[in-house]
C-alpha positions as CSV (number, residue, x, y, z in Angstrom):
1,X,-0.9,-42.0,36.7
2,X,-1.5,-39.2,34.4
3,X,-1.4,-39.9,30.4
4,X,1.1,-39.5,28.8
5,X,2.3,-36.7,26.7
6,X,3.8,-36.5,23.2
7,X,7.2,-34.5,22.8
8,X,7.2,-34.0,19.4
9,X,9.4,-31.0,18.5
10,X,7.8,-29.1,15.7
11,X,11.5,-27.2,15.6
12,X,12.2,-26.0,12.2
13,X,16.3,-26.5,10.8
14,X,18.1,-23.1,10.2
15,X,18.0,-24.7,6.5
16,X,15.0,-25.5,6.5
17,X,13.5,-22.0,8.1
18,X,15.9,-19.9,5.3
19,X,14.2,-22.2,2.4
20,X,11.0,-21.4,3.7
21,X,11.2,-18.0,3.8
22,X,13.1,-17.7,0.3
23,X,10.1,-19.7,-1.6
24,X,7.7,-17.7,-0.1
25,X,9.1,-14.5,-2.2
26,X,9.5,-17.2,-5.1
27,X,6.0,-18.0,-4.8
28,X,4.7,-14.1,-4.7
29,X,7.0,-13.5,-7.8
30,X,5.6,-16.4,-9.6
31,X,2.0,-15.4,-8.9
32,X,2.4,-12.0,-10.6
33,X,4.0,-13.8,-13.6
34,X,0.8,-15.7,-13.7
35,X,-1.3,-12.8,-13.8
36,X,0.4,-11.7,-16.6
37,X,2.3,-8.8,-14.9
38,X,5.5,-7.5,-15.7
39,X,8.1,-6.2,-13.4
40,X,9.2,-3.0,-14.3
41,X,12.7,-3.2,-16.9
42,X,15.2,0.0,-16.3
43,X,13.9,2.1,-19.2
44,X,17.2,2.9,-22.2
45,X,17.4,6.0,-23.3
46,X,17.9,6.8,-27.8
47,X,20.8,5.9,-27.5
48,X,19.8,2.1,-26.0
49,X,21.6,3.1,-22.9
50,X,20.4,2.3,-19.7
51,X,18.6,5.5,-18.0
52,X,21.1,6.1,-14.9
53,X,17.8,8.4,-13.9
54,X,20.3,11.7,-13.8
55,X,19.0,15.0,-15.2
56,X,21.3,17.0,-17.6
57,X,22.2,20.3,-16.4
58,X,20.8,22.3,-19.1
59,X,17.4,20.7,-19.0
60,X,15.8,23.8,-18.1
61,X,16.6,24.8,-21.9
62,X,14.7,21.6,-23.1
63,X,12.2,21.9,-26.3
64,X,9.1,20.7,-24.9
65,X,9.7,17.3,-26.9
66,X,12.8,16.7,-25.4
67,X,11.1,17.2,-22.0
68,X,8.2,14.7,-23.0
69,X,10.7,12.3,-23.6
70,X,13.0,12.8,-20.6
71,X,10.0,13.1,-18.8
72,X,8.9,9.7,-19.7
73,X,12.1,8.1,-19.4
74,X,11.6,9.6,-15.8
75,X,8.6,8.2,-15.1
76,X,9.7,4.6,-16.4
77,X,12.9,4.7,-14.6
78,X,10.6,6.0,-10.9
79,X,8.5,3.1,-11.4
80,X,11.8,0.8,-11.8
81,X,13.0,2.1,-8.8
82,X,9.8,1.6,-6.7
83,X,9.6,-2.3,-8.0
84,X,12.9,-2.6,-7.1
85,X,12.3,-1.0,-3.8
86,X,9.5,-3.0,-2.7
87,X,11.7,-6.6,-3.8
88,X,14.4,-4.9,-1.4
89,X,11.4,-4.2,1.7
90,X,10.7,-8.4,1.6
91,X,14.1,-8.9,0.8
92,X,14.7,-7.0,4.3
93,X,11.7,-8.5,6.0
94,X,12.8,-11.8,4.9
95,X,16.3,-11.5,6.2
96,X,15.2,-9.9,10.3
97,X,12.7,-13.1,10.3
98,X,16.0,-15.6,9.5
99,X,18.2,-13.4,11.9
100,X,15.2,-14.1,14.8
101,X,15.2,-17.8,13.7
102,X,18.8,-17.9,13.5
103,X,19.2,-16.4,16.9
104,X,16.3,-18.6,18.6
105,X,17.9,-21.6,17.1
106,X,21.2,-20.7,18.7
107,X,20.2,-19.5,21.7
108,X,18.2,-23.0,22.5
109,X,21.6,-24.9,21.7
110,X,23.7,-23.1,24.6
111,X,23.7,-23.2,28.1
112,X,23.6,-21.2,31.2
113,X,21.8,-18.1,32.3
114,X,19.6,-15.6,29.9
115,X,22.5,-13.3,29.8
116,X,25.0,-16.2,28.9
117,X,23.1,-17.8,25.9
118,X,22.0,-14.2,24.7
119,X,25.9,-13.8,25.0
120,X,27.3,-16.8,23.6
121,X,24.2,-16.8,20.8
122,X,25.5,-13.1,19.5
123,X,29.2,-14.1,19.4
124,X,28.2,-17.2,17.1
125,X,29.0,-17.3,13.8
126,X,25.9,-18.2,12.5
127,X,24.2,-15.2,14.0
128,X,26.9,-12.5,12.9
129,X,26.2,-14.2,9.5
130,X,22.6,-13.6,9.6
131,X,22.9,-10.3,11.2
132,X,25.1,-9.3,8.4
133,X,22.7,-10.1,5.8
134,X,20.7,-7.6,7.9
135,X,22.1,-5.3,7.9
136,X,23.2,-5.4,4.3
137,X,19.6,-5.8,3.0
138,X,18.1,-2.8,5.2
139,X,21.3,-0.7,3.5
140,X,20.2,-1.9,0.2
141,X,16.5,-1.0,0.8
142,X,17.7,2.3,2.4
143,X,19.7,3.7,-0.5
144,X,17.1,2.3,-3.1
145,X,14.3,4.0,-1.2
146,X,17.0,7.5,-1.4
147,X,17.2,7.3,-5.0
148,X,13.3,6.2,-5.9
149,X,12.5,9.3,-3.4
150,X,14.7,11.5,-6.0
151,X,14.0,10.4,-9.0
152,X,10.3,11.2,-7.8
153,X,11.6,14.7,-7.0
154,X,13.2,15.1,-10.7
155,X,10.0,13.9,-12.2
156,X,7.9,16.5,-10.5
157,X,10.4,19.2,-11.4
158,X,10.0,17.9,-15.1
159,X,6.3,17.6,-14.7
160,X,6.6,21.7,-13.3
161,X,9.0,22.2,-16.3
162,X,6.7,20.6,-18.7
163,X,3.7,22.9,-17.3
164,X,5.9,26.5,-17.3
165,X,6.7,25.5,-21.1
166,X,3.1,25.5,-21.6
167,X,1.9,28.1,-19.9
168,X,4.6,30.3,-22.0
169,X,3.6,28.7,-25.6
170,X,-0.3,29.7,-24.4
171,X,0.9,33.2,-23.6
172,X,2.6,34.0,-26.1
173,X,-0.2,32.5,-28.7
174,X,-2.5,35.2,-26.7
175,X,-0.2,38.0,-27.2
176,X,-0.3,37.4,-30.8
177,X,-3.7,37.5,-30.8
178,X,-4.2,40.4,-28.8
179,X,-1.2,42.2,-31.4
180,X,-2.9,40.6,-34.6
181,X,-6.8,42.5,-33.1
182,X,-4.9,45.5,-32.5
């Protein structure tokens, strides 16, 4: 008689599977407050408004201080964006690994052929509800990613802006030495 066998089922919940992979982005976010870190804050402009990261149209006509300072607002407001961008990637991680748990867990429960329980597991309200919070993360994560990609754009365009203004305050200083030798 061969010995016998445990069946223990090692099976995680749905609950239990979506609070597992919630406190594991917890934990990470508690472990840089430990070090000390700080997550980015959306930078306020002089005014104490929030920097909505959108150049004015004349800033071509800047003084070279009010480029310094857009241009830092720029840079704080890039760096937001990136923090916030790489919260929405695990965010979006986090939510395809509970839409394959949520789907595994489903597709166990039903019966019938592959192509039944695959069926009957998409058409479940669990899954669409995981598949929507999918979706909607990925979105999120998309259109962050779209705006931290532009306000890097704008920052090099300020950092070019920045360098043309100096390059024309160095020329004309050597024109008026040249005119002062003459």
């Amino acid at each position: 008689m061969p010995p016998k066998t445990s069946s223990t089922d090692f099976t995680v919940s749905l609950d239990e599977g979506e609070a597992l992979y919630t406190g594991a982005a917890n934990r990470a976010l508690s472990r840089i407050e430990e070090l000390g870190l700080e997550i980015p804050h959306r930078p306020v402009d002089s005014d104490g408004k929030p920097f909505d990261g959108r150049l004015p149209s004349n800033v071509a006509d800047f003084t070279t201080r009010e480029l310094a300072n857009i241009y830092t607002l720029m840079c704080n407001y890039a760096d937001y964006l990136e923090n916030l961008c790489t919260v929405a990637r695990t965010e979006t991680v986090n939510a395809d690994r509970r839409l394959k748990l949520t789907k595994s867990l489903i597709r166990k429960s039903k019966e019938g052929t592959a192509q039944d329980k695959e069926d009957q597991s998409i058409c479940d309200v669990r899954y669409i509800e995981a598949d929507v919070a999918y979706v909607e993360s990925d979105t999120y994560r998309e259109l962050l990613e779209g705006l931290a990609k532009a306000a890097s754009r704008d920052r090099a365009l300020l950092s070019r802006l920045i360098e043309t203004k100096k390059m024309d305050l160095e020329n004309k200083r050597r024109d008026g030495n040249v005119r002062t030798y003459r």
